[in-house]
DSSP file (Angstrom, degrees, kcal/mol; ACC not computed):
  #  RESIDUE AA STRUCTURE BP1 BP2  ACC     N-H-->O    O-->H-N    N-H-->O    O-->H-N    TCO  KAPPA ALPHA  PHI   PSI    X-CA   Y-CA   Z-CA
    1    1 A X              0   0    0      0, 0.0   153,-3.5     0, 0.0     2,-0.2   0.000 360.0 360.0 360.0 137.1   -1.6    0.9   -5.1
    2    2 A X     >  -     0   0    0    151,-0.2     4,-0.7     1,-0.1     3,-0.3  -0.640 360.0-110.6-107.5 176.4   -0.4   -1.7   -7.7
    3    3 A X  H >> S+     0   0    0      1,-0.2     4,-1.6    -2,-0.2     3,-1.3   0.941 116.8  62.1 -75.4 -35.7    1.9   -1.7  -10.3
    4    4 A X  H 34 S+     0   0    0      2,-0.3    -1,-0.2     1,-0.3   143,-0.1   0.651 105.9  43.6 -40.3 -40.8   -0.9   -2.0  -12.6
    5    5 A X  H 34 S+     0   0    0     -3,-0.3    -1,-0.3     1,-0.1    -2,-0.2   0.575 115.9  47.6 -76.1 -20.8   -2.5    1.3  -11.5
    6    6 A X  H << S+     0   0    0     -3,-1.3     2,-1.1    -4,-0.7    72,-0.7   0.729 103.2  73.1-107.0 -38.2    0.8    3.3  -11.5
    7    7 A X  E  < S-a   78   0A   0     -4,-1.6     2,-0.4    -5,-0.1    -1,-0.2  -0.669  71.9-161.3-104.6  95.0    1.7    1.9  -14.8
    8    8 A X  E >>  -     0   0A   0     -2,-1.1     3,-2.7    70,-0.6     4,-0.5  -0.662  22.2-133.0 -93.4 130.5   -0.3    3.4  -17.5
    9    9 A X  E >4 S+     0   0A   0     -2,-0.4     3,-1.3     1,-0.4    -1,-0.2   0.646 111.4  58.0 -89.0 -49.1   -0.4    1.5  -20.9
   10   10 A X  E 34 S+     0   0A   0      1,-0.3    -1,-0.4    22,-0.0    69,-0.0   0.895 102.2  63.9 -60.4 -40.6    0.4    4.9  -22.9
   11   11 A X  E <4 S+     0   0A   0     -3,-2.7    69,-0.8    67,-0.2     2,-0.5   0.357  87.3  88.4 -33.2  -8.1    3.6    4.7  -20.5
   12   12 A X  E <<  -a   80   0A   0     -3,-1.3     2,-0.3    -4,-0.5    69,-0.2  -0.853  53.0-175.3-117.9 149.3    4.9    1.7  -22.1
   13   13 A X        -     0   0    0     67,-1.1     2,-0.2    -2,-0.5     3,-0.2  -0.989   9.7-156.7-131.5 135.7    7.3    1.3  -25.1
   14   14 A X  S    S+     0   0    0     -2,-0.3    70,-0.1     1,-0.2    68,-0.1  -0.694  79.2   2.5 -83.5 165.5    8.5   -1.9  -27.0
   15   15 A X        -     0   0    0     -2,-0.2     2,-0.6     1,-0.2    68,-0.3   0.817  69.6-179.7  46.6  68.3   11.6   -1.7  -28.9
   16   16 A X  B     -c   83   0B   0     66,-1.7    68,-0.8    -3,-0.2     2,-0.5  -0.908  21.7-142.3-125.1 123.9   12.2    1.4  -28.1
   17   17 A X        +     0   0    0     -2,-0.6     2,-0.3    66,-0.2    69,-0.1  -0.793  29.2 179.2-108.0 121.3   16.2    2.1  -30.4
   18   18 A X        -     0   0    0     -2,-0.5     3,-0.1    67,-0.3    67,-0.1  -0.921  30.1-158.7-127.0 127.9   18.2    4.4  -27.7
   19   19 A X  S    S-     0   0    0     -2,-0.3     2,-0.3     1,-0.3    -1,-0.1   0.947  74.8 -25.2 -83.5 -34.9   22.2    5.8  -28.6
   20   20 A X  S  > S-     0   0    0      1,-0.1     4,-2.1    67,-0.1    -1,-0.3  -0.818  75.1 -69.9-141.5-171.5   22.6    6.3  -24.5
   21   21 A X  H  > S+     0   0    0     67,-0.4     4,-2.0    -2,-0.3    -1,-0.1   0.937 126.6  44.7 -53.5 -58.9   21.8    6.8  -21.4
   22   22 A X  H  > S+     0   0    0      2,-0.2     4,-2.3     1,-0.1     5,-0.2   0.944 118.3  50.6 -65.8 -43.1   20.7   10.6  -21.8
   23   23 A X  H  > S+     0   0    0      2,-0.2     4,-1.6     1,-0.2    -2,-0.2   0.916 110.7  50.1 -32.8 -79.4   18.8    9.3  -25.2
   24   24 A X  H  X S+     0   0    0     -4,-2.1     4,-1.7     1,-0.3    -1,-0.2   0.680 110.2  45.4  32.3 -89.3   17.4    6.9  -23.2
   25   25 A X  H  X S+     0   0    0     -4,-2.0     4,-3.4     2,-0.2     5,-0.4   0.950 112.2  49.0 -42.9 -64.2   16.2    9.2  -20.6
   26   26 A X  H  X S+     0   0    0     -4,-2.3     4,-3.2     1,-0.3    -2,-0.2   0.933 114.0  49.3 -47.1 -47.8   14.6   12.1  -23.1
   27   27 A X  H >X S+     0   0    0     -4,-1.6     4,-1.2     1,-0.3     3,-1.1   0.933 109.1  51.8 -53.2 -58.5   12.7    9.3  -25.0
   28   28 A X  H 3X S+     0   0    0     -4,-1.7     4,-1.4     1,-0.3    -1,-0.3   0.725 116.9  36.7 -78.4 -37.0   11.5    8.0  -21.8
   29   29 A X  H 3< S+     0   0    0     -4,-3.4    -1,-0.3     2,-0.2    -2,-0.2   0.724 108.8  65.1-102.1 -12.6   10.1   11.4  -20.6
   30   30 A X  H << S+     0   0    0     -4,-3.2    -2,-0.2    -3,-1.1    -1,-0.2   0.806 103.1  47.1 -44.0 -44.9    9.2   12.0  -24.0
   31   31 A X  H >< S+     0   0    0     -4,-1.2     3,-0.7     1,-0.2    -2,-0.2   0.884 119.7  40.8 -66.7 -39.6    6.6    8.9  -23.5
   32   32 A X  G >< S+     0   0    0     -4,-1.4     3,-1.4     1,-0.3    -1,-0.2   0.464  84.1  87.4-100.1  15.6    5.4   10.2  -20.5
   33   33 A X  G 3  S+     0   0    0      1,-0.3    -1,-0.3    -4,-0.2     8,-0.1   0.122  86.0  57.7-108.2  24.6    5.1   13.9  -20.7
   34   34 A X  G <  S+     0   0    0     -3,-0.7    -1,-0.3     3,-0.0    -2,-0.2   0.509  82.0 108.6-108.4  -3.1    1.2   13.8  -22.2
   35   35 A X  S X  S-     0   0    0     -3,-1.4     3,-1.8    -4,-0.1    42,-0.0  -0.333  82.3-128.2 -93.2 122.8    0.5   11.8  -18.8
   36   36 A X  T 3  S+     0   0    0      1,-0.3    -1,-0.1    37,-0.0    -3,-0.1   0.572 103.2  57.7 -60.5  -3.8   -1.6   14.5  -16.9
   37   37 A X  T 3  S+     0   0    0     37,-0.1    37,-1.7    36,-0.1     2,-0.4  -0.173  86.7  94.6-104.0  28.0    0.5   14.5  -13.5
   38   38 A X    <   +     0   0    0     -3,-1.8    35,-0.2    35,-0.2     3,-0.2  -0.990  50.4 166.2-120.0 124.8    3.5   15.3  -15.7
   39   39 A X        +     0   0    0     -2,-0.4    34,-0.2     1,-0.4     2,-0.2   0.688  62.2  18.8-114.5  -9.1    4.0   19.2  -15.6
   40   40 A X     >  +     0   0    0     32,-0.7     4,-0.7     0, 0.0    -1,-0.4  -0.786  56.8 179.5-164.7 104.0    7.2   20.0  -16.9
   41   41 A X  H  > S+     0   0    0     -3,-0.2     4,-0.8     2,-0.2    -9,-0.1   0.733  89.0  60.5 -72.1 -18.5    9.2   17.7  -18.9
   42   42 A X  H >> S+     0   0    0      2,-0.2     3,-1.9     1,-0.2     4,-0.7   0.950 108.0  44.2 -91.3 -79.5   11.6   19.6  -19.4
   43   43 A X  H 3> S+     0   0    0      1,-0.3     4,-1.1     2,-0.2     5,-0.2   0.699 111.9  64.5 -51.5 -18.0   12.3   19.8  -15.0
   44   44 A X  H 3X S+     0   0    0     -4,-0.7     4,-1.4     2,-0.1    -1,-0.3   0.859  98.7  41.0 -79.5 -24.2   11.7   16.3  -15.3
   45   45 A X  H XX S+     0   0    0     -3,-1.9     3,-2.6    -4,-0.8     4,-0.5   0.924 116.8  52.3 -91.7 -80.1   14.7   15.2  -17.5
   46   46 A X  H 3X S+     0   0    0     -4,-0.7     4,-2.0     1,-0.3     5,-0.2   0.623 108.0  45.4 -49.3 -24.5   17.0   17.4  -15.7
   47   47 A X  H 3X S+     0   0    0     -4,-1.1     4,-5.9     1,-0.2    -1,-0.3   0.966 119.8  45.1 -76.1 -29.5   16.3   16.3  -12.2
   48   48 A X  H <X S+     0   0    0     -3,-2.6     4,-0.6    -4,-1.4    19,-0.4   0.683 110.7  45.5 -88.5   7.6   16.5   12.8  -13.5
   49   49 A X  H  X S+     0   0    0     -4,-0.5     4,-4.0     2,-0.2    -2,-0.2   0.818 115.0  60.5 -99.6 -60.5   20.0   13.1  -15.8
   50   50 A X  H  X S+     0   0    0     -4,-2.0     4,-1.4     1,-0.2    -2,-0.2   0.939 105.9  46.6 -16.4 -71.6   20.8   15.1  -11.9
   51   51 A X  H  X S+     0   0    0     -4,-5.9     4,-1.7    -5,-0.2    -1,-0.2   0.979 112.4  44.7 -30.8 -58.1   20.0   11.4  -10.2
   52   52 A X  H  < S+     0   0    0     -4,-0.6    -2,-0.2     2,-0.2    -1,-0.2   0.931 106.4  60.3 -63.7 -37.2   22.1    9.4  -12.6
   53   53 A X  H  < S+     0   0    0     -4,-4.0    -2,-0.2     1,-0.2    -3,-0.1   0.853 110.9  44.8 -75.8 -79.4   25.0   12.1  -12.2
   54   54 A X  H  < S-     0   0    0     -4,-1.4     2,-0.3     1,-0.1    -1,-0.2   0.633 139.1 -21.0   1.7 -75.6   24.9   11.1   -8.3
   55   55 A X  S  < S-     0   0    0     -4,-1.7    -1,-0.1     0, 0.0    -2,-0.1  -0.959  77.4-102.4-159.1 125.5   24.8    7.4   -8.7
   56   56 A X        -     0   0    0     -2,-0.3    34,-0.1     1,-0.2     8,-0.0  -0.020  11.9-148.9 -39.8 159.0   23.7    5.2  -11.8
   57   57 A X        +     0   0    0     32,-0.2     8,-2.4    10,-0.0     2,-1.3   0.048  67.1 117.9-101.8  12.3   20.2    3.5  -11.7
   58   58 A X  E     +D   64   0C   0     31,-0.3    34,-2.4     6,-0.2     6,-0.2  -0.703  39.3 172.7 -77.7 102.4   21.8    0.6  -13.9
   59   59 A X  E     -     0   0C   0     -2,-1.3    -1,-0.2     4,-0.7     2,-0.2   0.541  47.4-107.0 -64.5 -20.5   21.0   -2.3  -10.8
   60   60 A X  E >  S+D   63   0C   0      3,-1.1     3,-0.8    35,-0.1    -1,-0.3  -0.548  94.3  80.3  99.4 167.6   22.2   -5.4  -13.2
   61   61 A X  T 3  S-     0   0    0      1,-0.3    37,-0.1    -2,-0.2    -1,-0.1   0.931 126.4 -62.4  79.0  60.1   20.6   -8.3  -15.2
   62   62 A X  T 3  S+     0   0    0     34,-0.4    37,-1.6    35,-0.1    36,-0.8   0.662 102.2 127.1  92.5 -12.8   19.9   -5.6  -17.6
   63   63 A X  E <   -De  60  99C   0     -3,-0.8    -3,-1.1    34,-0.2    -4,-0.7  -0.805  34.7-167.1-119.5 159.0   17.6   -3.3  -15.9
   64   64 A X  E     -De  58 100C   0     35,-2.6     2,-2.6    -2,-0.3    37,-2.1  -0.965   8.8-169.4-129.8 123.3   17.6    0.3  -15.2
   65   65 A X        -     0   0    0     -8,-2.4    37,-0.2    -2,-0.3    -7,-0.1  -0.451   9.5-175.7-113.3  75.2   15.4    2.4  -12.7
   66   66 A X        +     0   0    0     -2,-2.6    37,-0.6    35,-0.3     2,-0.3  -0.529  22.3 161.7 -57.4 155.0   16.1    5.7  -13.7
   67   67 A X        -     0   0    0    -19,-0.4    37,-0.2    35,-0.3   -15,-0.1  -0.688  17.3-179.4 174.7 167.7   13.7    8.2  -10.6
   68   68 A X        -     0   0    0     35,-0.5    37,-2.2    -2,-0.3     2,-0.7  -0.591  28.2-134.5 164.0 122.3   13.8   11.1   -9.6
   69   69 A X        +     0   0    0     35,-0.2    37,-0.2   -22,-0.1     2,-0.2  -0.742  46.0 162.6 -96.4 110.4   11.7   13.0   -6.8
   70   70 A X        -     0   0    0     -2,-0.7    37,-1.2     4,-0.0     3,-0.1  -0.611  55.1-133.7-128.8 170.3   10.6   16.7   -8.6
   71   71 A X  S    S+     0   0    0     35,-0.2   -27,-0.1    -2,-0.2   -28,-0.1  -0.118  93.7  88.6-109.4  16.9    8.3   19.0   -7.9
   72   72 A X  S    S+     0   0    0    -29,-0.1   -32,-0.7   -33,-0.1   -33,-0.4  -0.044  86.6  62.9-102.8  45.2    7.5   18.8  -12.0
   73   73 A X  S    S-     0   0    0    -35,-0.2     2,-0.3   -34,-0.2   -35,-0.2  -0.810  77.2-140.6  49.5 135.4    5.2   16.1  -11.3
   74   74 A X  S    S-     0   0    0    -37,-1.7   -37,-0.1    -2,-0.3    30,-0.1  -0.824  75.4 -26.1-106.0 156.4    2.2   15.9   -9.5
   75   75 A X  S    S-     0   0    0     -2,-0.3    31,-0.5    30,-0.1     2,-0.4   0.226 111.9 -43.8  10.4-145.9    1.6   12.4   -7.3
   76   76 A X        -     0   0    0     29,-0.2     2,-0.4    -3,-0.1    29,-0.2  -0.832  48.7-172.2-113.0 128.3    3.9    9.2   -9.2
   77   77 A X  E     - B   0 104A   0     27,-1.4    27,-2.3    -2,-0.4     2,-0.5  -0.972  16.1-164.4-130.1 121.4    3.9    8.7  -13.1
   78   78 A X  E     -aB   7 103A   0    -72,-0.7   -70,-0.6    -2,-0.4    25,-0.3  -0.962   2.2-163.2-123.4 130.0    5.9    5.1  -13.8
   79   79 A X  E     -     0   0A   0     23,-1.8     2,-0.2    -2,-0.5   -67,-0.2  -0.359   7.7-162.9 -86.4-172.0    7.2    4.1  -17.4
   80   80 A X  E     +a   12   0A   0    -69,-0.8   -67,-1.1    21,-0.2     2,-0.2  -0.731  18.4 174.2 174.2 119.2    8.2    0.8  -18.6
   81   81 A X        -     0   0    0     19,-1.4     2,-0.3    -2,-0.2    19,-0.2  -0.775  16.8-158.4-142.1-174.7   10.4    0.6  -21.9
   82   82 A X        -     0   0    0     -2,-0.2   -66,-1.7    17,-0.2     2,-0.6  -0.941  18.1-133.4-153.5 147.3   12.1   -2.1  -23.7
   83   83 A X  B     -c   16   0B   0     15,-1.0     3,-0.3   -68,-0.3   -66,-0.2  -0.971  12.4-144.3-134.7 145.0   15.2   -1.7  -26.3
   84   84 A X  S    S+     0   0    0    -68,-0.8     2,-0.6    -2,-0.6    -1,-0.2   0.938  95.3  21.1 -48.7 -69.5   16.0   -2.8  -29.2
   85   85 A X  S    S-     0   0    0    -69,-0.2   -67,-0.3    -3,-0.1    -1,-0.3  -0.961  86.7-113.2-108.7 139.8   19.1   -3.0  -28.5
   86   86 A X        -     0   0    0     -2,-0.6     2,-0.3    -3,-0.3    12,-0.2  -0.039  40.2-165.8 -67.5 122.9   20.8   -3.3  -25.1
   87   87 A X  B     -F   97   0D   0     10,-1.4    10,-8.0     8,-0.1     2,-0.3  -0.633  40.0 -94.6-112.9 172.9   23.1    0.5  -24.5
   88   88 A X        -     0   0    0     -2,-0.3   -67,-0.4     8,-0.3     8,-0.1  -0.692  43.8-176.4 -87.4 127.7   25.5    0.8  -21.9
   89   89 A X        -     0   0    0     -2,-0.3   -31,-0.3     6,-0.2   -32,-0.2   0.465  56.8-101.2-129.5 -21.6   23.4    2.6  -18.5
   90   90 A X        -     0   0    0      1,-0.2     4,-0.3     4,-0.1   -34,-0.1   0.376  58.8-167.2 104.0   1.5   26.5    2.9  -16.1
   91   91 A X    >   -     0   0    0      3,-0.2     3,-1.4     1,-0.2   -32,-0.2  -0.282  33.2-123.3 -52.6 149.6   24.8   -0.4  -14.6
   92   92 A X  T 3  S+     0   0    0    -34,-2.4    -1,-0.2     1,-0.2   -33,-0.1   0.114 115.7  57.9 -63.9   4.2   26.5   -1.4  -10.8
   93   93 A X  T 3  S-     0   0    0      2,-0.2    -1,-0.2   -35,-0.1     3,-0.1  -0.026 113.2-120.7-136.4  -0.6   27.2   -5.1  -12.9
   94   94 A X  S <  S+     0   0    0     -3,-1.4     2,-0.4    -4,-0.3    -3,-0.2   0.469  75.8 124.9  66.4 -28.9   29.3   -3.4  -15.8
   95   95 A X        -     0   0    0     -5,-0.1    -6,-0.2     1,-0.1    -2,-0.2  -0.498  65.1-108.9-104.3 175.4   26.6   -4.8  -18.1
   96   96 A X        -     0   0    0     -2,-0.4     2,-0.4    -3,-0.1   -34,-0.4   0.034  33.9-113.9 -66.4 178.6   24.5   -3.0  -20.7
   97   97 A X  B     +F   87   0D   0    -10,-8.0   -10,-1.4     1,-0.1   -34,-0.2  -0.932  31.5 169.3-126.3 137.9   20.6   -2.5  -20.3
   98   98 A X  S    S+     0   0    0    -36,-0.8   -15,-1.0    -2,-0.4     2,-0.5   0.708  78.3  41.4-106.0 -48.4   17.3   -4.0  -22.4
   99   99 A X  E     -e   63   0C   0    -37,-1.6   -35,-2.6   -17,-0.2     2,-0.5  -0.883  62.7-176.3-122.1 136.4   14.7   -2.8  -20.0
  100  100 A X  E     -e   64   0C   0     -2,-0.5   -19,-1.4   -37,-0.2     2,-0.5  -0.951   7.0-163.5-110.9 140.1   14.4    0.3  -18.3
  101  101 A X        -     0   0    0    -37,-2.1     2,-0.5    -2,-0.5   -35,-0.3  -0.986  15.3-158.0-111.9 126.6   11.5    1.3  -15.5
  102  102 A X        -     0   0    0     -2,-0.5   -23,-1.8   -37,-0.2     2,-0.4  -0.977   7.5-170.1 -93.1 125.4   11.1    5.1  -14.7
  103  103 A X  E     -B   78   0A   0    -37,-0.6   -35,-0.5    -2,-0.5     2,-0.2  -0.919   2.6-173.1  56.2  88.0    9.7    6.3  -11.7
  104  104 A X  E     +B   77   0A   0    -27,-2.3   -27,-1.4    -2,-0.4     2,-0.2  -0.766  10.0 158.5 -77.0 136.7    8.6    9.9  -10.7
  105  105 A X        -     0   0    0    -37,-2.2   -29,-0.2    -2,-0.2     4,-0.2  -0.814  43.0 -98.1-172.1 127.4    7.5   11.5   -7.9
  106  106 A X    >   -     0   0    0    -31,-0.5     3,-1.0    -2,-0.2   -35,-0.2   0.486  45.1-119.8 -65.2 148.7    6.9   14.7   -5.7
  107  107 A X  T 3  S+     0   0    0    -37,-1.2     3,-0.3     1,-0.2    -1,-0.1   0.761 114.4  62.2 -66.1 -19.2    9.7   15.0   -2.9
  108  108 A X  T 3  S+     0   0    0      1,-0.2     3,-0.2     2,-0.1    -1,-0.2   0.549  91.4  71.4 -60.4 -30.1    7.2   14.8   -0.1
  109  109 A X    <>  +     0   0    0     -3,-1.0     4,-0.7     1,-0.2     5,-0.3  -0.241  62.8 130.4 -87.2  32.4    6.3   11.0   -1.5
  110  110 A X  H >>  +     0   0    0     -3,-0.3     4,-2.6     1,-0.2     3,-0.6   0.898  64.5  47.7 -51.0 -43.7    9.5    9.5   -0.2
  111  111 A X  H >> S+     0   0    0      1,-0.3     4,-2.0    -3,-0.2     3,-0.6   0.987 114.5  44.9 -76.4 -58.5    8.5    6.7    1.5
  112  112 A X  H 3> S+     0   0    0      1,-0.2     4,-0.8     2,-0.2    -1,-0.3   0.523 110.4  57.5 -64.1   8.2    6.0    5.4   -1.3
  113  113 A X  H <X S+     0   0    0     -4,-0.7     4,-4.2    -3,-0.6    -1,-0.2   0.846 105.9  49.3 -89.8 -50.7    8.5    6.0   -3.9
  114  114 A X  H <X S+     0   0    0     -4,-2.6     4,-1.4    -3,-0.6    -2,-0.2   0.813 112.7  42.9 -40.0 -56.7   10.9    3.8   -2.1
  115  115 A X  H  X S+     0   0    0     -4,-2.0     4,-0.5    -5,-0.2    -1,-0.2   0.754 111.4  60.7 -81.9 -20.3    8.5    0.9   -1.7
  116  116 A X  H >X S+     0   0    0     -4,-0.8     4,-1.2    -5,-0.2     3,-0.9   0.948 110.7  38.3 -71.2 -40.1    7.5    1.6   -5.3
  117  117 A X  H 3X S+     0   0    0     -4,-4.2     4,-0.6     1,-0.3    -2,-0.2   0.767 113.9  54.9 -70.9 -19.4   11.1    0.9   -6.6
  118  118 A X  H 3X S+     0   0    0     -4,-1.4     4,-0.5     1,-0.2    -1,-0.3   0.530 104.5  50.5 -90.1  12.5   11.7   -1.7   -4.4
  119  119 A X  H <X S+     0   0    0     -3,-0.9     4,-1.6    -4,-0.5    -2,-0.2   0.686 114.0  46.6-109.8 -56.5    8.7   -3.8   -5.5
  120  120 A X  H  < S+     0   0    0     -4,-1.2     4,-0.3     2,-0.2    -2,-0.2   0.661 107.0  57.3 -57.7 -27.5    9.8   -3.3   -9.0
  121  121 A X  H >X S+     0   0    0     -4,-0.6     4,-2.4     2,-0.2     3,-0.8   0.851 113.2  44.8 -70.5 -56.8   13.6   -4.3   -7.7
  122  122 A X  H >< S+     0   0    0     -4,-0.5     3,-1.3     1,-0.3     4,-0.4   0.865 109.3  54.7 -61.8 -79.0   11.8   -7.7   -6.5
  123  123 A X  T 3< S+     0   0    0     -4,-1.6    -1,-0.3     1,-0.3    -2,-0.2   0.118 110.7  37.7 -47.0 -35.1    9.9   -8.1   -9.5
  124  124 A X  T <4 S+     0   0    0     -3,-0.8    -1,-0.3    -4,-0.3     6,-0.3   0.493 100.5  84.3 -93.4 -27.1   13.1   -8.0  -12.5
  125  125 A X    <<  +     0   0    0     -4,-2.4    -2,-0.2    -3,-1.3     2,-0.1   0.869  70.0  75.5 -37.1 -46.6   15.0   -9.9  -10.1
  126  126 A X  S  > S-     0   0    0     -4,-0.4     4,-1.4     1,-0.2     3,-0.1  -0.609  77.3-147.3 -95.2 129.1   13.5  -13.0  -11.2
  127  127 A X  H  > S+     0   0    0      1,-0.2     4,-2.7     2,-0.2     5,-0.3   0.927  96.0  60.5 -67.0 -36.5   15.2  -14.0  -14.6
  128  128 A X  H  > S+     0   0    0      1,-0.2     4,-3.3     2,-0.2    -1,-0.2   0.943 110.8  39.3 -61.3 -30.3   11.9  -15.7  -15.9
  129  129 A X  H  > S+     0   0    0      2,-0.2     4,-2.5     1,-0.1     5,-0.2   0.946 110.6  56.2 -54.0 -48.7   10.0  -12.4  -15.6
  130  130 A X  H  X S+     0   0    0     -4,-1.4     4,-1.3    -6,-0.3     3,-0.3   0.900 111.1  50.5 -59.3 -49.6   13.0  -10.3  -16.9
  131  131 A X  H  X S+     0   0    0     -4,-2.7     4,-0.5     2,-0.2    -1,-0.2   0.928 104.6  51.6 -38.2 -75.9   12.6  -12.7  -19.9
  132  132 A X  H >< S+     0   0    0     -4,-3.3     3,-0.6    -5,-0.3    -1,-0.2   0.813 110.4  55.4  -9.4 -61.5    8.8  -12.3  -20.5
  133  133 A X  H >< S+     0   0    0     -4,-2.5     3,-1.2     1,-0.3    -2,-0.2   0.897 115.0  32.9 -42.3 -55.4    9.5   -8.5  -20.5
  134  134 A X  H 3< S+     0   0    0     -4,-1.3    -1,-0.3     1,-0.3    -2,-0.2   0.433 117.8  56.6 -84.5  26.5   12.1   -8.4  -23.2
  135  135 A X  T << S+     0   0    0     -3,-0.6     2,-0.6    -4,-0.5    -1,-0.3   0.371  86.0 105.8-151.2 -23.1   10.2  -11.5  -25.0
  136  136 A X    <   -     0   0    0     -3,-1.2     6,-0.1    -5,-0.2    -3,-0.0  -0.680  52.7-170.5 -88.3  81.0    6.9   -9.0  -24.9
  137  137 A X  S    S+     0   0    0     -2,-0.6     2,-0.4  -123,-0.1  -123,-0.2   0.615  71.9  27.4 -76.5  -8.9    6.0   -7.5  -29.0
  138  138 A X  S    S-     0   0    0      1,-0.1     4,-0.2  -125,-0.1     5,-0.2  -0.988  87.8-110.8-150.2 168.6    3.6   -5.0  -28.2
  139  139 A X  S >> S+     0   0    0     -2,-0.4     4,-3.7     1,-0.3     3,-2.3   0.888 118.9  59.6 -77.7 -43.5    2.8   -2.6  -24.7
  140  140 A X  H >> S+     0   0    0      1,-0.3     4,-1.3     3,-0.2     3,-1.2   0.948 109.2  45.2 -41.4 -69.3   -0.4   -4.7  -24.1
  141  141 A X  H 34 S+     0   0    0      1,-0.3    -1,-0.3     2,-0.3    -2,-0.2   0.442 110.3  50.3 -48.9 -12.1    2.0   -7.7  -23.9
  142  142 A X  H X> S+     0   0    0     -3,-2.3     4,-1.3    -4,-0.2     3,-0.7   0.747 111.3  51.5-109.2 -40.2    4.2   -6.2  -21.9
  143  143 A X  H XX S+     0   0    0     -4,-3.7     4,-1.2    -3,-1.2     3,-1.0   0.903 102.1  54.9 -26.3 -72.3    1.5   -5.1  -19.7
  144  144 A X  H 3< S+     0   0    0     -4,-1.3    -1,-0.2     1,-0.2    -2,-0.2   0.428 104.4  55.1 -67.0  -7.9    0.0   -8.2  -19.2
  145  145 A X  H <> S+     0   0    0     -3,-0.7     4,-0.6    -5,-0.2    -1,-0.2   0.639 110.8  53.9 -98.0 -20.4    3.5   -9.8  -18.0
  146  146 A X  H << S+     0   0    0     -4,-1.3  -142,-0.2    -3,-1.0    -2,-0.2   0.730 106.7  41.2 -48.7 -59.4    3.4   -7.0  -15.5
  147  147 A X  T  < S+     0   0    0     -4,-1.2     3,-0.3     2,-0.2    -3,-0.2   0.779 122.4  52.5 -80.8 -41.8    0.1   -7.3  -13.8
  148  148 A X  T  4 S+     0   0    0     -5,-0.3    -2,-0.2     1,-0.2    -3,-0.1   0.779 112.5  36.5 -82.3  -4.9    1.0  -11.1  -13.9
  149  149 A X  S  < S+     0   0    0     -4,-0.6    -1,-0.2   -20,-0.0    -2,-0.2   0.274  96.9 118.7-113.3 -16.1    3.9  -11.3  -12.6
  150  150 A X        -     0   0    0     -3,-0.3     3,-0.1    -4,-0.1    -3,-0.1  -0.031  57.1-121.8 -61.6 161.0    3.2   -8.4   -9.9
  151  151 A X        -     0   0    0      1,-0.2     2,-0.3   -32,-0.0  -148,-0.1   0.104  50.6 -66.1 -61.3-175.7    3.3   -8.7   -5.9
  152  152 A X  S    S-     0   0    0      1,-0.1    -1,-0.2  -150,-0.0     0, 0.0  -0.679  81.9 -57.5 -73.6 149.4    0.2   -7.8   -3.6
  153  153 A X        -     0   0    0     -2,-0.3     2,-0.3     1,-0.1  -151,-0.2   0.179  51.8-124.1  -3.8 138.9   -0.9   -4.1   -3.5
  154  154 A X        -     0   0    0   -153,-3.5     2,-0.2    -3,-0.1    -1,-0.1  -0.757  29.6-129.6 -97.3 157.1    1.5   -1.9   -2.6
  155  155 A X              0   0    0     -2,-0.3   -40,-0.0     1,-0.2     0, 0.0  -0.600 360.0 360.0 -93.9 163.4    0.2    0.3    0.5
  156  156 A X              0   0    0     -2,-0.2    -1,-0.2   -41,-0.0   -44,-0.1   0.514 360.0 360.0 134.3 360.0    0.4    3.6    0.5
């Protein structure tokens, strides 16, 4: 599977104006919650506001991979958002966050859930991508830096 296949175009937001982290979140499951493998949005924001209260998904540079493994989802439904301006996520780097990636996915999927976030990890790592992203005016755009920027197929 690539990120390009997991990441569907109706899934993506530019500019997307957030007050916090649970705003953030709701918006974000807001986007995804016409996506037919999403089945309950509503179990979806709690298991994933559940995650964060465990351990932020703010990694640094800016990015956040809010997840959560639900049974309120059917197979893996990925977002991709951008904000207008950068809120405070909790991030492991003390600084605020501009792009966020979401990633859901049944509890049974561990292993591909895992290689999906860490592929994504590799991928904002590199500041010239991270750049692209926030650099990106419309979800095609944001797309296309996505699919260009991406690894090989993920397995799985």
């Amino acid at each position: 599977m690539e990120l390009k296949d997991l990441l569907h175009i109706d899934n993506i937001a530019v500019g997307v104006s957030a007050a916090d982290k649970a705003d953030l979140i709701n918006q974000i499951v807001n986007l995804v919650s016409g996506h037919p493998d999403v089945l309950n949005p509503v179990e979806v924001i709690e298991a994933v506001l559940e995650r964060e209260r465990v351990m932020s998904t703010g990694v640094g540079k800016g990015l956040a991979l809010p997840h959560a493994k639900t049974t309120a989802v059917k197979g893996s439904v990925a977002a991709l958002v951008t904000l207008e301006k950068p809120i405070d996520f909790g991030a492991l780097d003390d600084e605020p966050i501009q792009i966020a990636f979401m990633l859901l996915g049944q509890p049974d999927a561990k292993s591909q859930h895992v290689r999906i976030l860490s592929r994504v990890s590799r991928l904002m790592n590199n500041e010239k991508t991270r750049q692209l992203i926030l650099d990106s005016k419309s979800k095609n755009e944001l797309l296309d830096v996505i699919v260009g920027q991406s690894s090989p197929p993920l397995s799985g």
